[in-house]
LUMVEX-741557 format. One record per residue: residue in one letter; residue number from 1; x, y, z of N, C-alpha, C, O in turn. Coordinates in pm, 1 decimal, decimal comma, always signed. Layout:
% residues N
@residuo a&num NUM&n.u X&n.v Y&n.w Z&ca.u X&ca.v Y&ca.w Z&c.u X&c.v Y&c.w Z&o.u X&o.v Y&o.w Z
...
***
This chain:
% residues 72
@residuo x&num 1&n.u +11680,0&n.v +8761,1&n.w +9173,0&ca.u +11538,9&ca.v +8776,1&ca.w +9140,9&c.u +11460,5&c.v +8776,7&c.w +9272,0&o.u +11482,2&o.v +8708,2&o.w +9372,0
@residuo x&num 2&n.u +11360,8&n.v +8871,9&n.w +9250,6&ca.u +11301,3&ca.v +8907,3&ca.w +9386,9&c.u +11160,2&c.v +8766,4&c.w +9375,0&o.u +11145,7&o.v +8694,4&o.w +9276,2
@residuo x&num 3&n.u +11109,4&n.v +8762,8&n.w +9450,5&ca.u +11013,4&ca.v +8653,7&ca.w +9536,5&c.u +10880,0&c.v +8703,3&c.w +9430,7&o.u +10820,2&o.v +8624,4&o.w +9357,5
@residuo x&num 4&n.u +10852,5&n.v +8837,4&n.w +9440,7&ca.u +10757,4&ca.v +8888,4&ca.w +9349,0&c.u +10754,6&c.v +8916,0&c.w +9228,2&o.u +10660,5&o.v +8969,5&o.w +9169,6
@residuo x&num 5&n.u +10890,2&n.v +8870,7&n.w +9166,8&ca.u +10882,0&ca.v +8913,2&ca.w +9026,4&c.u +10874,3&c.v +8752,8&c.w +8995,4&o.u +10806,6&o.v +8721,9&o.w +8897,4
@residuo x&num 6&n.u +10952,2&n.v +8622,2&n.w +9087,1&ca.u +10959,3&ca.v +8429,9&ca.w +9022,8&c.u +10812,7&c.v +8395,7&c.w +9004,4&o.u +10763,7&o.v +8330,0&o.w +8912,5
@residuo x&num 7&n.u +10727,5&n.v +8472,9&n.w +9147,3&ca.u +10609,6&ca.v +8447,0&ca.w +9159,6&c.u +10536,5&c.v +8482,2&c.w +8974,7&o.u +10499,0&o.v +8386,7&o.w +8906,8
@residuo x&num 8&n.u +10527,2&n.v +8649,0&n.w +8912,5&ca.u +10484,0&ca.v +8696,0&ca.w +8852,9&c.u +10527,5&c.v +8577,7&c.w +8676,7&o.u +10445,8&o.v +8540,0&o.w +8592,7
@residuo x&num 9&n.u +10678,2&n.v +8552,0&n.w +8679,7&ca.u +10701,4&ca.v +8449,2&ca.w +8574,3&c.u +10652,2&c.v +8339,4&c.w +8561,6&o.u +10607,7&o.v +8285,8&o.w +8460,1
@residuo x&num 10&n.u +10660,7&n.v +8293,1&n.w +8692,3&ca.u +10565,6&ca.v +8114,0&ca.w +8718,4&c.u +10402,8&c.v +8138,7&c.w +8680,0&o.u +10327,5&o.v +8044,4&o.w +8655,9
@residuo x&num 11&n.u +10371,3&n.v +8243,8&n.w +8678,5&ca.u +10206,5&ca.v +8266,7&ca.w +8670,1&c.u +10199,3&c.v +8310,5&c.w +8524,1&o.u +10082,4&o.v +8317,3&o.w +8485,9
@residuo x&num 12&n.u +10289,1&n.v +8342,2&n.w +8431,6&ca.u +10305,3&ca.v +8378,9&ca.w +8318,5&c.u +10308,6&c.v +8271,4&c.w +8240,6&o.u +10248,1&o.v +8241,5&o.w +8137,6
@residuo x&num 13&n.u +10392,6&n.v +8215,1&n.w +8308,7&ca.u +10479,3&ca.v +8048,0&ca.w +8244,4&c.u +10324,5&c.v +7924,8&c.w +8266,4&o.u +10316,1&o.v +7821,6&o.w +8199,8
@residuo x&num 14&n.u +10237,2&n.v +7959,6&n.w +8351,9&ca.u +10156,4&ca.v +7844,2&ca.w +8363,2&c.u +9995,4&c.v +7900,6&c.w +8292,3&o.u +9902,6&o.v +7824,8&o.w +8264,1
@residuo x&num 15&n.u +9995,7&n.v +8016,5&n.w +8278,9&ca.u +9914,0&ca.v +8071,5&ca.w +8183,0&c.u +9925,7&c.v +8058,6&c.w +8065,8&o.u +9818,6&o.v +8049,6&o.w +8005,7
@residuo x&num 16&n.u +10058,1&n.v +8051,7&n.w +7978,3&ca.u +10125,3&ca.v +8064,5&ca.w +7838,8&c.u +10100,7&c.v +7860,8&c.w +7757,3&o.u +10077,4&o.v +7826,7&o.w +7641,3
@residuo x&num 17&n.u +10119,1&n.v +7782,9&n.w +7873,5&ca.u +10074,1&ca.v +7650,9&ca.w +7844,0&c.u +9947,7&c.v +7636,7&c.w +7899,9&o.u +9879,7&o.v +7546,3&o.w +7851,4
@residuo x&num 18&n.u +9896,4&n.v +7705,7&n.w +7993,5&ca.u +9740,3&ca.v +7646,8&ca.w +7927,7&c.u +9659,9&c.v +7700,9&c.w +7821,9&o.u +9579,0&o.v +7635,3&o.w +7756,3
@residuo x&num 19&n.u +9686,6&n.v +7830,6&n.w +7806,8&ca.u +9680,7&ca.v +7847,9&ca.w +7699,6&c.u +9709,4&c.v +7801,3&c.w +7551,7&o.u +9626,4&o.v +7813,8&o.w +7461,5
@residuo x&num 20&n.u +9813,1&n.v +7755,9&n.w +7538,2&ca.u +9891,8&ca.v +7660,2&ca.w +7434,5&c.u +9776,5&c.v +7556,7&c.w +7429,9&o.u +9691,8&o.v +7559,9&o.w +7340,5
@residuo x&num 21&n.u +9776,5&n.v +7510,0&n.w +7480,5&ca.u +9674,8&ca.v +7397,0&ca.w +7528,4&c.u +9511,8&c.v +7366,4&c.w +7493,2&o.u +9449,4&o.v +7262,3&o.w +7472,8
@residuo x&num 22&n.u +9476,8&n.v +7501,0&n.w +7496,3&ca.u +9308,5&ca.v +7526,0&ca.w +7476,7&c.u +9252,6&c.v +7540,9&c.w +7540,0&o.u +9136,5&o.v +7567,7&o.w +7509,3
@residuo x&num 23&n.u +9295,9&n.v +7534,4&n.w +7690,6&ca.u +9235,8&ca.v +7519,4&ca.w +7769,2&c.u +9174,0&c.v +7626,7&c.w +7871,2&o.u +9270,0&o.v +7694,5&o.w +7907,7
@residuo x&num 24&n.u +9081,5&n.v +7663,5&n.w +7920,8&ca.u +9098,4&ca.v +7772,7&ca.w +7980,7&c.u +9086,3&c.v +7756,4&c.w +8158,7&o.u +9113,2&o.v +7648,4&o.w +8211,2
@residuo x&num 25&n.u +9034,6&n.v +7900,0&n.w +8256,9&ca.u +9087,1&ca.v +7824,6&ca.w +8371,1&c.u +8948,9&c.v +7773,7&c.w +8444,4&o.u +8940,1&o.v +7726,5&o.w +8557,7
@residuo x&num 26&n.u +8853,7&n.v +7793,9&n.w +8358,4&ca.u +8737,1&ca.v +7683,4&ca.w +8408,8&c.u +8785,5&c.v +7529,4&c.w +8390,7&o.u +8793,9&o.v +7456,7&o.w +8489,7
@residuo x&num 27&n.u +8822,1&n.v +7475,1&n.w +8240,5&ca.u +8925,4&ca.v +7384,0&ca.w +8231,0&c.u +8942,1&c.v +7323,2&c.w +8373,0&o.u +8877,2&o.v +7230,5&o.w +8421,3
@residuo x&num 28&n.u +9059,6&n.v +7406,7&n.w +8439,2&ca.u +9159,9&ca.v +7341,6&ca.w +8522,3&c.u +9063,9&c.v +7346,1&c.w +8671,0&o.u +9119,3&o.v +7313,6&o.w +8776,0
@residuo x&num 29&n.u +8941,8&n.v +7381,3&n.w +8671,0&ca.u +8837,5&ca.v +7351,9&ca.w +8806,4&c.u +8745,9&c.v +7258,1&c.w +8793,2&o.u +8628,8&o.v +7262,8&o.w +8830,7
@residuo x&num 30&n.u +8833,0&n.v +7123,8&n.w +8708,4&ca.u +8709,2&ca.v +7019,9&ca.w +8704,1&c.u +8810,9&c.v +6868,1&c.w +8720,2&o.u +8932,1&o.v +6874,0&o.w +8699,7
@residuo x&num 31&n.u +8752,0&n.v +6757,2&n.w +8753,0&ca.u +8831,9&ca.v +6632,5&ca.w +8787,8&c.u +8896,0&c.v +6684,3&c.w +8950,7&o.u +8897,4&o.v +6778,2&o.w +9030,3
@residuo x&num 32&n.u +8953,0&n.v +6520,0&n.w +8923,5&ca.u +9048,2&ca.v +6495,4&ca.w +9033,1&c.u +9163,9&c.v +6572,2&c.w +9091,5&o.u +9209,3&o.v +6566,3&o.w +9205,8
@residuo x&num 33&n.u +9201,5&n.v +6644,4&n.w +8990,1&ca.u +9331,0&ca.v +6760,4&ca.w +9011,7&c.u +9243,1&c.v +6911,4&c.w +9009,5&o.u +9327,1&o.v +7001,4&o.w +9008,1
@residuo x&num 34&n.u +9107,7&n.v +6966,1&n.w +9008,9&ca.u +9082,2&ca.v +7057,6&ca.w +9041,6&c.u +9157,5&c.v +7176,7&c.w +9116,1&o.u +9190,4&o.v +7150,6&o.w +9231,8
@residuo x&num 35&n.u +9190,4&n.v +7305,3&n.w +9067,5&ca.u +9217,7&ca.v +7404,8&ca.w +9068,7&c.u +9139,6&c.v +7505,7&c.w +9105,8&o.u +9150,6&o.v +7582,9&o.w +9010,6
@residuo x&num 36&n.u +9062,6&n.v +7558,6&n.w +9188,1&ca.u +8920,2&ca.v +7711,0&ca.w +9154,8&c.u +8993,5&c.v +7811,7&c.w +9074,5&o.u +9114,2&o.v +7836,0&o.w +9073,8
@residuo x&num 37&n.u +8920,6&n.v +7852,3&n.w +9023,6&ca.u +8953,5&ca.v +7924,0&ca.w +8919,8&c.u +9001,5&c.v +8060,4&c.w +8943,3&o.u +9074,4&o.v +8134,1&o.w +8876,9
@residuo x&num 38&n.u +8925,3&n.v +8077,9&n.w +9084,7&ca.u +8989,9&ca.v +8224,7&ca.w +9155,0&c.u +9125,6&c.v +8193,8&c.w +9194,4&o.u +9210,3&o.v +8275,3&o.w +9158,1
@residuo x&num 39&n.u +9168,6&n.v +8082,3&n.w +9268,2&ca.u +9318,1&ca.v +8060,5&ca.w +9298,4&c.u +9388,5&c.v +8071,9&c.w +9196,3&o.u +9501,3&o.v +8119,1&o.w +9210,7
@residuo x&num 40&n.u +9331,7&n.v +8022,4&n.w +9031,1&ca.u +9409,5&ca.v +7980,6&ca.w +8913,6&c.u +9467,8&c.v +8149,4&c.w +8878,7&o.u +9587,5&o.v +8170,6&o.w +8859,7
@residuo x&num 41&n.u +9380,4&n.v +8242,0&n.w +8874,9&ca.u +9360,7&ca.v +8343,3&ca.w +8875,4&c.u +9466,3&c.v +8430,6&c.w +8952,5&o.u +9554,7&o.v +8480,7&o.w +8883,1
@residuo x&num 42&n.u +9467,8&n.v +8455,0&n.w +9089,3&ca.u +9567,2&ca.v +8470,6&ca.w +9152,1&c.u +9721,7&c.v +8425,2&c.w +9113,7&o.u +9821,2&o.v +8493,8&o.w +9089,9
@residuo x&num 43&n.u +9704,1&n.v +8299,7&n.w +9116,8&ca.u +9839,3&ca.v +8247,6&ca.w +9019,0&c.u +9933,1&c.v +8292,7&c.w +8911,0&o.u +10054,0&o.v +8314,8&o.w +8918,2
@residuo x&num 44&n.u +9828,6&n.v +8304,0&n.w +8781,5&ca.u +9851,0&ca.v +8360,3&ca.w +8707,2&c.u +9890,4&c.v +8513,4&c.w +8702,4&o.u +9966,8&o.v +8557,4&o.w +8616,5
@residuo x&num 45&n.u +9840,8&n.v +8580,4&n.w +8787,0&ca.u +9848,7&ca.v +8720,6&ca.w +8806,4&c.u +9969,0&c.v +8744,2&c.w +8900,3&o.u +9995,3&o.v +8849,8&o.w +8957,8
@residuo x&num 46&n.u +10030,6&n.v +8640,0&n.w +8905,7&ca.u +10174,4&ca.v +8675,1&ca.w +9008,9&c.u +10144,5&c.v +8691,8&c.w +9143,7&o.u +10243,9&o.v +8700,5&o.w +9215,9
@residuo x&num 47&n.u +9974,5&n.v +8702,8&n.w +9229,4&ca.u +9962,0&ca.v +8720,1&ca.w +9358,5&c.u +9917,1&c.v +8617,7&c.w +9446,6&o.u +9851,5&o.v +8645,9&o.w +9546,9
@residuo x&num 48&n.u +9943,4&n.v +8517,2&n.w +9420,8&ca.u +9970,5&ca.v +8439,0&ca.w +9496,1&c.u +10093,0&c.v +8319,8&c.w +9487,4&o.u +10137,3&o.v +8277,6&o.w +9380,6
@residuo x&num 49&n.u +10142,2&n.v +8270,4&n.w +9635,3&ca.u +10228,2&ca.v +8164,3&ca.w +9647,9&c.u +10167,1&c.v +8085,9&c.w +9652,9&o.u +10064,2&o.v +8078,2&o.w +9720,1
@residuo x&num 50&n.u +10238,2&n.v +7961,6&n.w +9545,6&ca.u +10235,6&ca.v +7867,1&ca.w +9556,5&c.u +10263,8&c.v +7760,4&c.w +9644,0&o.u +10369,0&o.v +7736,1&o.w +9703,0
@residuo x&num 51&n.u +10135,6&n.v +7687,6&n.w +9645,2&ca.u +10185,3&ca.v +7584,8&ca.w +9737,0&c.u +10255,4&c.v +7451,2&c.w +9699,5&o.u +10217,0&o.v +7436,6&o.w +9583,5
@residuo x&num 52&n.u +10333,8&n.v +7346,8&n.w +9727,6&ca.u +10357,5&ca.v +7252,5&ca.w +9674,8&c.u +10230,7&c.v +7168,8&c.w +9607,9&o.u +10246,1&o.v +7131,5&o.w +9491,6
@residuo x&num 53&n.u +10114,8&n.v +7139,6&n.w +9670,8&ca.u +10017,1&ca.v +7090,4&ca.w +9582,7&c.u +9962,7&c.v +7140,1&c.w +9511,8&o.u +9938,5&o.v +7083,4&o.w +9405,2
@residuo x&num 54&n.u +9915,1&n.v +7276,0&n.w +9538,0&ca.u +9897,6&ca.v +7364,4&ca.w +9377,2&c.u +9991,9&c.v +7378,7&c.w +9228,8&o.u +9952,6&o.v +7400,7&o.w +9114,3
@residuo x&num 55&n.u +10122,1&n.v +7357,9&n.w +9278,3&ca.u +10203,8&ca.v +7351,3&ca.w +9115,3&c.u +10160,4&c.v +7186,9&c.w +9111,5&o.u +10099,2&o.v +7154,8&o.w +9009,6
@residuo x&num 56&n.u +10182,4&n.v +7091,0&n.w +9199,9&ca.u +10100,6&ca.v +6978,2&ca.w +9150,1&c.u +9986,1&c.v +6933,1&c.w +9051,9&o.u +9995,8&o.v +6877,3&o.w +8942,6
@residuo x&num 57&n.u +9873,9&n.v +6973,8&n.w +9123,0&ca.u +9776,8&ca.v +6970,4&ca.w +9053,0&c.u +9783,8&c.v +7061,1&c.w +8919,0&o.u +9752,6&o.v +7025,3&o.w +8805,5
@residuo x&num 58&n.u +9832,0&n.v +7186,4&n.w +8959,8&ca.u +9877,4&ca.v +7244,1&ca.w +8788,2&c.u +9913,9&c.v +7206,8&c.w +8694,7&o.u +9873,5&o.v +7239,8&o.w +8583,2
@residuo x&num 59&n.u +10005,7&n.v +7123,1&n.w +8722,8&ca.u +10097,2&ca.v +7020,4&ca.w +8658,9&c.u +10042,7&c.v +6904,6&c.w +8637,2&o.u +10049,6&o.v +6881,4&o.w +8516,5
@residuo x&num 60&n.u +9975,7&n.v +6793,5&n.w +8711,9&ca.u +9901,9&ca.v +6705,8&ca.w +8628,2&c.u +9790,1&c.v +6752,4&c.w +8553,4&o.u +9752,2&o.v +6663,8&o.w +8476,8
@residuo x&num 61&n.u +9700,6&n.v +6889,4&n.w +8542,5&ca.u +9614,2&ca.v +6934,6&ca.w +8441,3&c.u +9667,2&c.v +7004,9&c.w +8339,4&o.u +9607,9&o.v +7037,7&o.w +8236,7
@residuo x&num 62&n.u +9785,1&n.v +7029,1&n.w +8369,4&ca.u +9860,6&ca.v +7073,1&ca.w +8231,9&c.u +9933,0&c.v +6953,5&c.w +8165,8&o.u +9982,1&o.v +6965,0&o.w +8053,5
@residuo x&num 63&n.u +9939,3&n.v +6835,0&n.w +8238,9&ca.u +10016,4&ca.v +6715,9&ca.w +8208,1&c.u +10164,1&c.v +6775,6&c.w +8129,5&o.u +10217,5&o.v +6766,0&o.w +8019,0
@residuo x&num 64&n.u +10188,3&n.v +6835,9&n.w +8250,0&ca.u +10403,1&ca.v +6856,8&ca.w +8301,2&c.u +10454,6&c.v +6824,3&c.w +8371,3&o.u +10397,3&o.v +6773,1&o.w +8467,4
@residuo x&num 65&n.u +10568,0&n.v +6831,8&n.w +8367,8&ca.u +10658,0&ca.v +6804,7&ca.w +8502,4&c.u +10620,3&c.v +6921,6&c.w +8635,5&o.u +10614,3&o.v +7037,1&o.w +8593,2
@residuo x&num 66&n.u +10602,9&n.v +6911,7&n.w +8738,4&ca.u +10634,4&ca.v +7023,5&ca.w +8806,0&c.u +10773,7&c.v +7148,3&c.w +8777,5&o.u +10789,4&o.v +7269,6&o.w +8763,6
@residuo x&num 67&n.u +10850,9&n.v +7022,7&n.w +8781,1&ca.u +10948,5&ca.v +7150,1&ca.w +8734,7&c.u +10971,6&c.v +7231,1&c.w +8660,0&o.u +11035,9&o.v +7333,7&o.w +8682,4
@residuo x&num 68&n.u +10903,7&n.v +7184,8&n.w +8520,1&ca.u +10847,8&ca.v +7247,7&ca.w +8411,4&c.u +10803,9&c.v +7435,8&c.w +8475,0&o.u +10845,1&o.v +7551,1&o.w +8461,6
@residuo x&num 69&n.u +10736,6&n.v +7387,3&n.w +8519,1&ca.u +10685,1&ca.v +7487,3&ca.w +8587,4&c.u +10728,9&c.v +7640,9&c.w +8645,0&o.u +10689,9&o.v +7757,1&o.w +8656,1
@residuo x&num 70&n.u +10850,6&n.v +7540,5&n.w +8674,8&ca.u +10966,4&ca.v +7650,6&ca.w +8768,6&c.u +11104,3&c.v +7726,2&c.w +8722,6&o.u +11184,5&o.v +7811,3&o.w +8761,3
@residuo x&num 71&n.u +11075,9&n.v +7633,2&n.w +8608,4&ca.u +11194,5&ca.v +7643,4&ca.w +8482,2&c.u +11178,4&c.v +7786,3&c.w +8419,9&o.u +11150,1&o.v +7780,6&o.w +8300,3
@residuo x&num 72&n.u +11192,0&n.v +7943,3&n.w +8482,8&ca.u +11167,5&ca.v +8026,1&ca.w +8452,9&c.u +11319,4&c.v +8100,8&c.w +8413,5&o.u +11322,1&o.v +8215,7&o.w +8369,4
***
């Protein structure tokens, strides 16, 4: 699996539970684990890398595991 297609699943995979969720990605740009919504955005859309504290904070506003995350 290429770098641009794990990227494109992980942004699928973290869209599909917040969604599940109710939540949307204004949601995930508020509190202590804040996200902007343009990064959330990027994310989701497969164009951007992740950083280790961004699946973090993803992950405590989705309240998952990180690995959850990666589990593609």
């Amino acid at each position: 699996m290429e770098l641009e297609e794990f990227l494109e699943k992980i942004g699928r995979k973290i869209q599909k539970i917040r969604k599940d969720r109710g939540l949307t990605q204004e949601n995930l740009d508020e509190g202590e684990f804040a996200i902007p919504v343009r990064t959330l955005q990027d994310i989701e859309a497969g164009k951007a890398n992740l950083t280790a504290s961004s699946l973090l904070k993803i992950a405590k506003q989705l309240n998952v595991k990180p690995k959850d995350l990666l589990d593609v």
